[in-house]
Structures are given as structure tokens and as C-alpha cells.
C-alpha positions as CSV (number, residue, x, y, z in Angstrom):
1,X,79.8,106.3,-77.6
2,X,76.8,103.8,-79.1
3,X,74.6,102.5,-77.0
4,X,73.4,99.2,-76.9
5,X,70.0,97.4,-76.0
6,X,69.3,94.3,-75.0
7,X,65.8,92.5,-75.9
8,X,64.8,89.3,-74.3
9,X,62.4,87.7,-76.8
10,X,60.1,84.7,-75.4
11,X,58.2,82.0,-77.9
12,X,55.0,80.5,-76.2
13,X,53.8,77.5,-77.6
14,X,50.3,76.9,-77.7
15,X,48.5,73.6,-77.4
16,X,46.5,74.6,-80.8
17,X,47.6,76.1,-83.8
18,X,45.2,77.3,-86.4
19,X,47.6,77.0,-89.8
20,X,44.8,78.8,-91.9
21,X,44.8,82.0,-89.8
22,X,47.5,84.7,-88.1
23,X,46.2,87.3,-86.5
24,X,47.9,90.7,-86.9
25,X,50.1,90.4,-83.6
26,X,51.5,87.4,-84.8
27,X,52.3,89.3,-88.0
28,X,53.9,92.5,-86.7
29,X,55.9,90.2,-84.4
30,X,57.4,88.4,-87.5
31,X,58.0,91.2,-89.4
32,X,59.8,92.8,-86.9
33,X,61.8,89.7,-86.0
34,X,61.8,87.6,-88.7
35,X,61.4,89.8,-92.2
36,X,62.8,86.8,-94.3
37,X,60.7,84.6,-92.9
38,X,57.7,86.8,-93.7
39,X,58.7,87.5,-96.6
40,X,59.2,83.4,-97.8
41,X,55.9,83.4,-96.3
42,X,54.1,85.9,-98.9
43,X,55.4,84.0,-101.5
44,X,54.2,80.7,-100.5
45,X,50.9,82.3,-100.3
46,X,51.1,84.0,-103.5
47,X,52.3,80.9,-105.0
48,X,49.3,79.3,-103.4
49,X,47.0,81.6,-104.8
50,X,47.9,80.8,-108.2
């Protein structure tokens, strides 16, 4: 028998969003979440780099 789990995920917006800085809880978050996202997001910066 599997079990399964439910997770109840909850996006706060805030009022001001600093685009130039993530801190590592926003990271983790998105990589556990979101791993395509993050990992279109590593390119960009890459790409950014360059």
C-alpha cells in the first residue's frame, strides 16, 4: 500500500522585491519546488555573466 502526502504550499508577496539578491531560503525553496525554474534561472545568469 503507498502512502501519500499532502503539502499545502503558501506564496507571500511582499511589498518590495530586491531583483539583484535571493537569499538562500528563497533558493532551497525553488529548488525543491521549482527545479526548472532554477535551473532557467542559472542560465540566465550565466548568460548574463558573459
Amino acid at each position: 500500500m503507498s502512502e501519500q502526502q499532502n503539502y499545502e504550499v503558501c506564496f507571500i508577496p511582499r511589498s518590495q522585491l530586491d531583483e539583484q539578491k535571493v537569499s538562500e531560503s528563497e533558493l532551497r525553496l525553488l529548488s525543491l519546488f521549482f527545479p526548472e525554474i532554477l535551473k532557467e534561472m542559472m542560465i540566465q545568469v550565466e548568460k548574463a555573466k558573459e
